[in-house]
C-alpha positions as CSV (number, residue, x, y, z in Angstrom):
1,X,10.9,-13.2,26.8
2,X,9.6,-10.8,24.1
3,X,9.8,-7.5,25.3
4,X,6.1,-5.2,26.4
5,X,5.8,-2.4,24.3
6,X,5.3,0.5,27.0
7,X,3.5,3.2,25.1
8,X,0.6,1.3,24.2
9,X,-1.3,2.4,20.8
10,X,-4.5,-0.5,20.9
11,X,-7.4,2.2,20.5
12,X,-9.4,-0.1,18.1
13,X,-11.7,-3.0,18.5
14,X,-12.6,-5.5,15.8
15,X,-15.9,-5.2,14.6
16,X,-18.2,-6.9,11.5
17,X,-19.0,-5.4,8.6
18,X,-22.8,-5.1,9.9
19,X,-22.0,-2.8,12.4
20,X,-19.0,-1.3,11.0
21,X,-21.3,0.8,8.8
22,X,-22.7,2.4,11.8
23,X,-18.9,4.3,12.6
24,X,-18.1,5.0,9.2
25,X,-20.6,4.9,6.2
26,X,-20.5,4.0,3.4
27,X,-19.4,5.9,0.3
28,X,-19.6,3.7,-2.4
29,X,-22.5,0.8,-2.4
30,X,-20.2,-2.6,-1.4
31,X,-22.5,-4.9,0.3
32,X,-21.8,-7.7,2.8
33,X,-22.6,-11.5,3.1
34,X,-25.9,-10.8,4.2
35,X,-26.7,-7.5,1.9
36,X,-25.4,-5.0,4.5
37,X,-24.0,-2.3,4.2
38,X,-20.3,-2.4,4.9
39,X,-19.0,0.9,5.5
40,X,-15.9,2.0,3.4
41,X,-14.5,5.6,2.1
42,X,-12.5,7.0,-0.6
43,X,-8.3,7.7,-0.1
44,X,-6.7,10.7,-1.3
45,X,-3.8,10.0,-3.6
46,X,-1.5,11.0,-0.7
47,X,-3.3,8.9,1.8
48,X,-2.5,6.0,-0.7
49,X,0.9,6.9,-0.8
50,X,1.1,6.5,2.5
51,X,-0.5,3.4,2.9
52,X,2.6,2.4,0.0
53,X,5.4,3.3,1.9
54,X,4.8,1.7,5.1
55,X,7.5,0.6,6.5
56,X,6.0,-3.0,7.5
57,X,4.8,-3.8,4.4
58,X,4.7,-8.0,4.1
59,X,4.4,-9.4,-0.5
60,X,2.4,-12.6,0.4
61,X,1.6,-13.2,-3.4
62,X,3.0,-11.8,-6.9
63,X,4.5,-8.2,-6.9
64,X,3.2,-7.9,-10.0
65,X,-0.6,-8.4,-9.9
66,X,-3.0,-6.7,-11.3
67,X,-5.5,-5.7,-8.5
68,X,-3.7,-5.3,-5.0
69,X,-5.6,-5.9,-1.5
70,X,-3.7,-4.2,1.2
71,X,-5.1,-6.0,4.2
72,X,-4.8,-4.3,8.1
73,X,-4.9,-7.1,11.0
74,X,-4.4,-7.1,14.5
75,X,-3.4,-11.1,14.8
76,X,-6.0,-11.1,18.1
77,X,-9.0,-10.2,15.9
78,X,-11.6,-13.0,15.9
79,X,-12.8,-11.3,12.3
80,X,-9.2,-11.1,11.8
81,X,-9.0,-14.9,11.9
82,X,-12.1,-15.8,9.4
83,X,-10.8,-13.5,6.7
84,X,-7.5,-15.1,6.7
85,X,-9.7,-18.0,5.5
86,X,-11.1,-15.9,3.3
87,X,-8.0,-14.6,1.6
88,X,-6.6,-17.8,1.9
89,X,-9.3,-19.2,-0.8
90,X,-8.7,-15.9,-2.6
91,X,-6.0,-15.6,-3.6
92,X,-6.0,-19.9,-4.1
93,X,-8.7,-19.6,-6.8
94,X,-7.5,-16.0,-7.8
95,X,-3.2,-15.8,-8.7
96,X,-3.3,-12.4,-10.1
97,X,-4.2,-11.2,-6.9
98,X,-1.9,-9.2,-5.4
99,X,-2.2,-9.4,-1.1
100,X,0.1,-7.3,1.0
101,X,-0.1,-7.6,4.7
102,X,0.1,-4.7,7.2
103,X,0.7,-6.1,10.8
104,X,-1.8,-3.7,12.5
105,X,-1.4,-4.6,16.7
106,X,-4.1,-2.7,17.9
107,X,-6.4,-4.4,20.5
108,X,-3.9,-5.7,23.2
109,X,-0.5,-6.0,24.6
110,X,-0.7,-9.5,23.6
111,X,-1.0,-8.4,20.0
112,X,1.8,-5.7,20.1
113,X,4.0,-9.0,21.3
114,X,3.1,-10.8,18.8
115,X,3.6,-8.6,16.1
116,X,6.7,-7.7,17.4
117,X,7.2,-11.9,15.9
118,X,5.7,-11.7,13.4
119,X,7.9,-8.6,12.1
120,X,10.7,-10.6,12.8
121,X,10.0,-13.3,11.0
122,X,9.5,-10.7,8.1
123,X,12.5,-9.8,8.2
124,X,14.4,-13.1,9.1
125,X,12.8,-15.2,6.5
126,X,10.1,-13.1,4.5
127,X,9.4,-16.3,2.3
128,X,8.4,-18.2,5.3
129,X,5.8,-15.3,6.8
130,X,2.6,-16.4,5.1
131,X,3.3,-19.7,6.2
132,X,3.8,-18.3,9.7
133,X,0.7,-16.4,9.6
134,X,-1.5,-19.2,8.4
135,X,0.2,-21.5,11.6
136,X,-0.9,-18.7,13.8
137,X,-3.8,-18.8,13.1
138,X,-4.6,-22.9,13.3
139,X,-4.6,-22.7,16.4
140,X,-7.4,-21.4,19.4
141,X,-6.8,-18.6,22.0
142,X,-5.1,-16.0,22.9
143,X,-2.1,-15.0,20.4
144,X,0.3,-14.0,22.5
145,X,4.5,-13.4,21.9
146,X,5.4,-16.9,23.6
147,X,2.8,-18.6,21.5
148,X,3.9,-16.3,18.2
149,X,7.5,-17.6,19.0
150,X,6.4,-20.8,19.7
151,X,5.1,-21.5,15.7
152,X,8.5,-19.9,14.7
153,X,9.6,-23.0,16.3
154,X,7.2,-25.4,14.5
155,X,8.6,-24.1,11.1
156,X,11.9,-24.1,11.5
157,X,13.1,-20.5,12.3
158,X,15.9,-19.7,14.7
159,X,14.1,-18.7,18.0
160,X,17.0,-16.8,19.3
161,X,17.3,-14.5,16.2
162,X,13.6,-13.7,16.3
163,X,13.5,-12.7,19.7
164,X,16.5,-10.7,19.0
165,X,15.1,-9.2,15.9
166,X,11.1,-8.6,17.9
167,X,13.1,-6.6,20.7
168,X,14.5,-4.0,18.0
169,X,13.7,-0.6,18.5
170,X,12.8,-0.2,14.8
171,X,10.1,-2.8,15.3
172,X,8.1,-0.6,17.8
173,X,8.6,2.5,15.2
174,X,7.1,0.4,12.6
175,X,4.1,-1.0,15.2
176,X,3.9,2.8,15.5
177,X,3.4,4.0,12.1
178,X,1.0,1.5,11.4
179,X,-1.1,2.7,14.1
180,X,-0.6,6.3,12.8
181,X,-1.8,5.9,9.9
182,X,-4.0,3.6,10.4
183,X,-6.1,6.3,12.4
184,X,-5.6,8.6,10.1
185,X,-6.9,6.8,7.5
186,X,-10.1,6.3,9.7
187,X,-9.4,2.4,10.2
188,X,-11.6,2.3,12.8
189,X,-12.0,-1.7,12.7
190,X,-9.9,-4.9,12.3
191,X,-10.0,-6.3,9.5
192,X,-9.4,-3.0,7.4
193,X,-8.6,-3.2,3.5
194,X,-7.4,-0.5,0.8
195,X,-8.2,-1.7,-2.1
196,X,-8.0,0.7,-5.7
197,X,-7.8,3.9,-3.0
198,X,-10.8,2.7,-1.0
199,X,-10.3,1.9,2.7
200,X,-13.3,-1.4,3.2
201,X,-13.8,-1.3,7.3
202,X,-14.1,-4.8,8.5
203,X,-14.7,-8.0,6.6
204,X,-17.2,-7.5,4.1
205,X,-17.0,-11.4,3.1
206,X,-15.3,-13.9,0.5
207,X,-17.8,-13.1,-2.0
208,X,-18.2,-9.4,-1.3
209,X,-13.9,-9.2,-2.2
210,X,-14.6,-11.2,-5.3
211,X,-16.9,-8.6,-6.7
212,X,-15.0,-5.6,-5.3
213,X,-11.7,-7.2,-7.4
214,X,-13.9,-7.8,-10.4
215,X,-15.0,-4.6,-10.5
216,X,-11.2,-3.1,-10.4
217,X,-10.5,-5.2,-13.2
218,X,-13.6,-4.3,-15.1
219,X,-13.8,-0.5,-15.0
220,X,-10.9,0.3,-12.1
221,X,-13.3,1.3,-9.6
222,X,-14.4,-0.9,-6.7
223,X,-18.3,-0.6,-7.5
224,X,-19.1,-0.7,-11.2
């Protein structure tokens, strides 16, 4: 049974980029899927640092690409779950994307268990965790730790040395730095991205990412 993380950190909800922009603003003009405004904000060199030395930090693509989307998900975030799809056809059509994932369990208990998986499985087999996270995410429901477990099972993974690895003190510290700075970076929605040292709050869309990473490549800012 994976283990209940007692001091519980989910202050967040998940929210769309429409009414993201109400919470936040916007700083620089990045529009949604429907020409909204989705609301985003500049990082401070040392906020990006930050955001670079988490300790949670999952390569799901090429260390070495030349724009990099740091995405924040809480695996219980129904926007969570489209953009996966999203970044999923990305980075498909896109290889010089670079994604990095930051397990972000911040809406339940049932996410904090199942991060506590899914940062095993990061460390167990880190090749297999996109994989895992795409599996995840087939299916419908609640994402609990049993169910993260049980898709460690589907692809192969030890179940014993997952559950051993989830139960690690070190994995609550890294749930807990996440959350951390995730706040502080005023990540006040799921899906979150940093992107060029812009924080995007919620999904602004497939298309609306495209442009953002054109832009980066065009004149290394995320609005040209």
């Amino acid at each position: 049974m994976i283990a209940r993380l007692l001091v519980v950190v989910f202050l967040l909800a998940g929210l769309p980029a429409a009414f993201a922009q109400q919470i936040g603003g916007a700083q620089f003009p990045i529009k949604g899927e429907h020409g909204t405004a989705v609301a985003n904000h500049a990082l401070s060199a040392e906020q990006m640092a930050q955001v670079e030395r988490l300790p949670g930090l999952v390569n799901a693509t090429v260390a070495d690409g030349d724009v990099t989307i740091y995405q924040f998900y809480d695996l219980n975030c129904p926007y969570c779950r489209r953009a996966a799809a999203d970044i999923g056809k990305l980075i498909a059509a896109d290889p010089a994307v670079r994604l990095v994932f930051v397990p972000y369990p911040v809406l339940s208990v049932q996410s904090i268990e199942a991060s506590r998986v899914e940062l095993a499985v990061r460390e167990l087999a880190p090749e297999r965790f996109f994989e895992f996270h795409r599996k995840v995410y087939a299916g419908r429901g609640v994402i609990d730790g049993a169910r993260a477990a049980g898709v460690t099972d589907a692809i192969g993974l030890d179940r014993n040395k997952i559950i051993e690895i989830a139960n690690k003190p070190g994995i609550t510290d890294i749930m807990r730095t996440h959350a951390r700075v995730g706040g502080e970076l005023k990540l006040v929605a799921t899906p979150a991205y940093v992107i060029h040292g812009v924080a995007i709050v919620g999904h602004p869309g497939l298309e609306s990412l495209r442009k953002v990473v054109a832009s980066v490549r065009s004149c290394k800012k995320v609005v040209c």
